[in-house]
C-alpha atoms as an extended CHARMM CRD file, in Angstrom:
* protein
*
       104  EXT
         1         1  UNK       CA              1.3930000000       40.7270000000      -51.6240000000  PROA      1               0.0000000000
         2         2  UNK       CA              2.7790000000       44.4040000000      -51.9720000000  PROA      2               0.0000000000
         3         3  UNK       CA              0.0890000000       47.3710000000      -51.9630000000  PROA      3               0.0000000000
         4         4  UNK       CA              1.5430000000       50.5370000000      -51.9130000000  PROA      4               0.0000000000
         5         5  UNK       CA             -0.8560000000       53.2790000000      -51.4320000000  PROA      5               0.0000000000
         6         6  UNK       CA              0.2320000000       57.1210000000      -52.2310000000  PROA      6               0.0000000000
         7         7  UNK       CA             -2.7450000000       59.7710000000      -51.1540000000  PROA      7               0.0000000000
         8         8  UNK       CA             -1.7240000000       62.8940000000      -52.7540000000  PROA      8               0.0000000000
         9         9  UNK       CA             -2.8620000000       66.6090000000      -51.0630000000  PROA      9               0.0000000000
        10        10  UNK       CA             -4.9340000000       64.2930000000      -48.3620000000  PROA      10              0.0000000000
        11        11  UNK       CA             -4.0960000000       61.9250000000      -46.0720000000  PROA      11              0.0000000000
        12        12  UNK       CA             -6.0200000000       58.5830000000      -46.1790000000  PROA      12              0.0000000000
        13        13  UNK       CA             -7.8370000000       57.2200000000      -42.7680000000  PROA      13              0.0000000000
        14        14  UNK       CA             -7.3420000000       53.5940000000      -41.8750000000  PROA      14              0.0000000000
        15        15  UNK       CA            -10.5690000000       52.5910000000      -43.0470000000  PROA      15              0.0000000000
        16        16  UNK       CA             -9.9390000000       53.9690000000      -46.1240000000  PROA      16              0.0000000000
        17        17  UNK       CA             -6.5440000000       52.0790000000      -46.4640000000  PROA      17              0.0000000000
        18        18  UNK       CA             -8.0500000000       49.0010000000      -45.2500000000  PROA      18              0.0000000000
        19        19  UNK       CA            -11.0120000000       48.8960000000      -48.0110000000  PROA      19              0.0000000000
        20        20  UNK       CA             -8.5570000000       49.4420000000      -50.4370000000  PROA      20              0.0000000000
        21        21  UNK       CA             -6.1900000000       46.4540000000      -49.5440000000  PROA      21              0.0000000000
        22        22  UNK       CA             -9.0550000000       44.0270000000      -49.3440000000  PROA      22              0.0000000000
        23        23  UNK       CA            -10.3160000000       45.2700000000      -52.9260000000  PROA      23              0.0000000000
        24        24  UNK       CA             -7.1900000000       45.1440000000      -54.1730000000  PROA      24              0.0000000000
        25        25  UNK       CA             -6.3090000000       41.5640000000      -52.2470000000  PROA      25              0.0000000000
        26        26  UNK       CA             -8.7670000000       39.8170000000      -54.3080000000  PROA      26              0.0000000000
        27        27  UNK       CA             -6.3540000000       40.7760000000      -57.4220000000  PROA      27              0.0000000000
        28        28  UNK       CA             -3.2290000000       38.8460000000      -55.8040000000  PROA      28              0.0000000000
        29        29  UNK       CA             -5.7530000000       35.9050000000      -55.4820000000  PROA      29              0.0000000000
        30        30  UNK       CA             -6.6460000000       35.9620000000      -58.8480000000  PROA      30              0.0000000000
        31        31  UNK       CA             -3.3080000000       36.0650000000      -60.3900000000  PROA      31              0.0000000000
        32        32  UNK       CA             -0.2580000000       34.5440000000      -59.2050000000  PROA      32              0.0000000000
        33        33  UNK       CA              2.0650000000       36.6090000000      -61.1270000000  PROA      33              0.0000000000
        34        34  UNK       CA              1.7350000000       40.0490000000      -59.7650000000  PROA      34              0.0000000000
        35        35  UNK       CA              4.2410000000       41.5680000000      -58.0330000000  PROA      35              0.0000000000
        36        36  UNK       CA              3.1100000000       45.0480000000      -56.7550000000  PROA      36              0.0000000000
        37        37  UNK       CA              0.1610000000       47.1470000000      -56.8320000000  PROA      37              0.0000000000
        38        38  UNK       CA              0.3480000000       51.1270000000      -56.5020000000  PROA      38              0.0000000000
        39        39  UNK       CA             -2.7090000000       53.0700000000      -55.9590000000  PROA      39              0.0000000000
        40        40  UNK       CA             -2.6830000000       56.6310000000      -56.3230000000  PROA      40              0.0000000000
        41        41  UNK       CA             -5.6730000000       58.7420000000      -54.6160000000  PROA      41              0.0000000000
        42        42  UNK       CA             -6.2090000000       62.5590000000      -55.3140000000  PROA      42              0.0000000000
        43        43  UNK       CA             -8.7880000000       65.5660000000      -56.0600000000  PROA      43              0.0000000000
        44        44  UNK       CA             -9.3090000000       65.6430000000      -59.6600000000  PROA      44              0.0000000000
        45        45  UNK       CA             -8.6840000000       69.4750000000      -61.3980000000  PROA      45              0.0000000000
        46        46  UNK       CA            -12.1480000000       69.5680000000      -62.0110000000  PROA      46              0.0000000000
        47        47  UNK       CA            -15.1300000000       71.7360000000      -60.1140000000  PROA      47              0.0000000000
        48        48  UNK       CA            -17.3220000000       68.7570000000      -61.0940000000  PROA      48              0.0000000000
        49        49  UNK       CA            -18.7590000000       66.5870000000      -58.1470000000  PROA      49              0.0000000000
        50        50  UNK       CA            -16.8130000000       63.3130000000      -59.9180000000  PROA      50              0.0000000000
        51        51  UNK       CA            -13.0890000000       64.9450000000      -59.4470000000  PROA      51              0.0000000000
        52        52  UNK       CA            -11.8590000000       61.8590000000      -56.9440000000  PROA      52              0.0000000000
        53        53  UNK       CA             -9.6990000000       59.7980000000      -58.7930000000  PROA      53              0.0000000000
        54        54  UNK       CA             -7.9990000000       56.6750000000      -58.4510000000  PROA      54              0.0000000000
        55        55  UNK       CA             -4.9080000000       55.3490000000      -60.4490000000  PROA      55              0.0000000000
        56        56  UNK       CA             -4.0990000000       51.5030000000      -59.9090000000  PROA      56              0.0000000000
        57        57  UNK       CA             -0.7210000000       50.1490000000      -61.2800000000  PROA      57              0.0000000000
        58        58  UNK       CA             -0.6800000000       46.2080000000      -61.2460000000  PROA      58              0.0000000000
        59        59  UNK       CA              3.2390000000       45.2760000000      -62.0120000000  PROA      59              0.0000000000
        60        60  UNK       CA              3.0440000000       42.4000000000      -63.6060000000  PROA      60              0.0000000000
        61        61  UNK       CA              6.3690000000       40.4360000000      -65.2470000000  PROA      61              0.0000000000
        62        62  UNK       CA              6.6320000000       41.9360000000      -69.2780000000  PROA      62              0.0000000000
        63        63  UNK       CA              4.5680000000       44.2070000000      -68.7270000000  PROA      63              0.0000000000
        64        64  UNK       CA              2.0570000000       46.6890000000      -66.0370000000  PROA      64              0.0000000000
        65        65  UNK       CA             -1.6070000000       46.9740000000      -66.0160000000  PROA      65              0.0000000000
        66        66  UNK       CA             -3.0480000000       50.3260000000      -65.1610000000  PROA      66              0.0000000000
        67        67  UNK       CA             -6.5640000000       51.9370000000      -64.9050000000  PROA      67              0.0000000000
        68        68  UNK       CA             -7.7410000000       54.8700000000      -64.0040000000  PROA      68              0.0000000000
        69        69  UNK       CA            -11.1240000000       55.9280000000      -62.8970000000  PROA      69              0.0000000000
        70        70  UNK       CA            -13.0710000000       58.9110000000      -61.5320000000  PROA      70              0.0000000000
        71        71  UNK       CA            -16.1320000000       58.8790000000      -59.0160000000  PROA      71              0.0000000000
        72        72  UNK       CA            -17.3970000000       60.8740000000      -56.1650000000  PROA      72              0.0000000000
        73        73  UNK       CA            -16.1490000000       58.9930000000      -53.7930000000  PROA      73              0.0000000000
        74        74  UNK       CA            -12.5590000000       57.1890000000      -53.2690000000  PROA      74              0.0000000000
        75        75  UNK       CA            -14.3280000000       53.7020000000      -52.0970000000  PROA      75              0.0000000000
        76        76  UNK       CA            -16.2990000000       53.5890000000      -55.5110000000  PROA      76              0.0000000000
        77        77  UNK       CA            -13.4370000000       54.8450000000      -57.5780000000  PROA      77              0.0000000000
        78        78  UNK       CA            -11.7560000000       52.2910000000      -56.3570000000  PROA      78              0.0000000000
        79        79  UNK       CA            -14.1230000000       49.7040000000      -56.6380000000  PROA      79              0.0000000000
        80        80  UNK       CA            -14.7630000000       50.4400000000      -60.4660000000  PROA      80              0.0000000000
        81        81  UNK       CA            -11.0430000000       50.4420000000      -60.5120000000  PROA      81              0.0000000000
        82        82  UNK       CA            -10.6330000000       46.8470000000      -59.2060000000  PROA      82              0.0000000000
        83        83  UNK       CA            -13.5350000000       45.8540000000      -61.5390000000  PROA      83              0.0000000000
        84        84  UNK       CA            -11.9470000000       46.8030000000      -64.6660000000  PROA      84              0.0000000000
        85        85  UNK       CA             -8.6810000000       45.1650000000      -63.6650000000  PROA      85              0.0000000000
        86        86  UNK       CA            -10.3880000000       42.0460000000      -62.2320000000  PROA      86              0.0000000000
        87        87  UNK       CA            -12.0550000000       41.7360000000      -66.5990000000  PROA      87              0.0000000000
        88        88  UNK       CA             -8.2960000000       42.3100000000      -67.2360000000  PROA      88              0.0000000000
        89        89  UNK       CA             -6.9510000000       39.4070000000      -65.2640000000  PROA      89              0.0000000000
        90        90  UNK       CA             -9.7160000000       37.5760000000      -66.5150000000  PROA      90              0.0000000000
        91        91  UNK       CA             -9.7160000000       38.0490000000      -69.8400000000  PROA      91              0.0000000000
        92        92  UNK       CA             -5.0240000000       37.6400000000      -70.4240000000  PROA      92              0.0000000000
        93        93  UNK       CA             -5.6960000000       33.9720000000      -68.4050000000  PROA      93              0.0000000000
        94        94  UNK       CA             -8.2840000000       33.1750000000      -70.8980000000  PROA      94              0.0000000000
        95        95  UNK       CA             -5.9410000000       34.2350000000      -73.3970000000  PROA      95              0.0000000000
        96        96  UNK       CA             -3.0530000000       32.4750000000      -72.2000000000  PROA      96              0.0000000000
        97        97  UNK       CA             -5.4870000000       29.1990000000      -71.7780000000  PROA      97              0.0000000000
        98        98  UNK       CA             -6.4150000000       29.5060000000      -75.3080000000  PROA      98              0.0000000000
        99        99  UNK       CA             -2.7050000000       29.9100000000      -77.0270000000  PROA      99              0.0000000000
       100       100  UNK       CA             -1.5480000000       26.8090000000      -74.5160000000  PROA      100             0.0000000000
       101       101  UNK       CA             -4.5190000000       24.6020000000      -76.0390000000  PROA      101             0.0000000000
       102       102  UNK       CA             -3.5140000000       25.7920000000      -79.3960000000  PROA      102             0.0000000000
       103       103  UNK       CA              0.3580000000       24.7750000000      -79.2350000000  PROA      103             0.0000000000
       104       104  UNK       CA             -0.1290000000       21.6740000000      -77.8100000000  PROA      104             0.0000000000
């Protein structure tokens, strides 16, 4: 399990880091295959109260999964993140049960 986390202009407190790895750790648990995650916090260019984003790179063999969401805080930006991803996982081993059951 690799999480690399990149704050940009800020610099993240533990607790901070800590949600993020045990959001992110439920990803590794759900799929085998991963290989890294990168997760990218910053200020968004916006004036708007939403302007903290969060970026989320899963690298995955053949290809990289990658969301990006906007909230006002970093804990539920990254919690939508980890949702999206988590319907991701979901819905490729579905995908891959279905083409298995269909070749054999």
């Amino acid at each position: 399990m690799n999480i690399i986390i990149k704050s940009v202009d800020f610099k993240a407190g533990k607790n901070l880091e800590a949600f993020i790895k045990e959001k992110v750790k439920k990803l590794f648990d759900q799929c085998d295959n991963i290989i890294r995650a990168n997760v990218i916090l910053r200020k968004g260019a916006s004036k708007k109260h939403e302007n903290r984003l969060c970026e989320i790179r899963l690298v995955v063999p053949g290809y990289d999964h990658y969301v990006k969401k906007s909230s006002i805080g970093y804990r539920r930006a990254v919690s939508q993140s980890v949702d999206v991803l988590q319907e991701i996982l979901r819905r490729n081993k579905s995908r891959s049960l279905a083409e298995r059951v269909a070749s054999a």
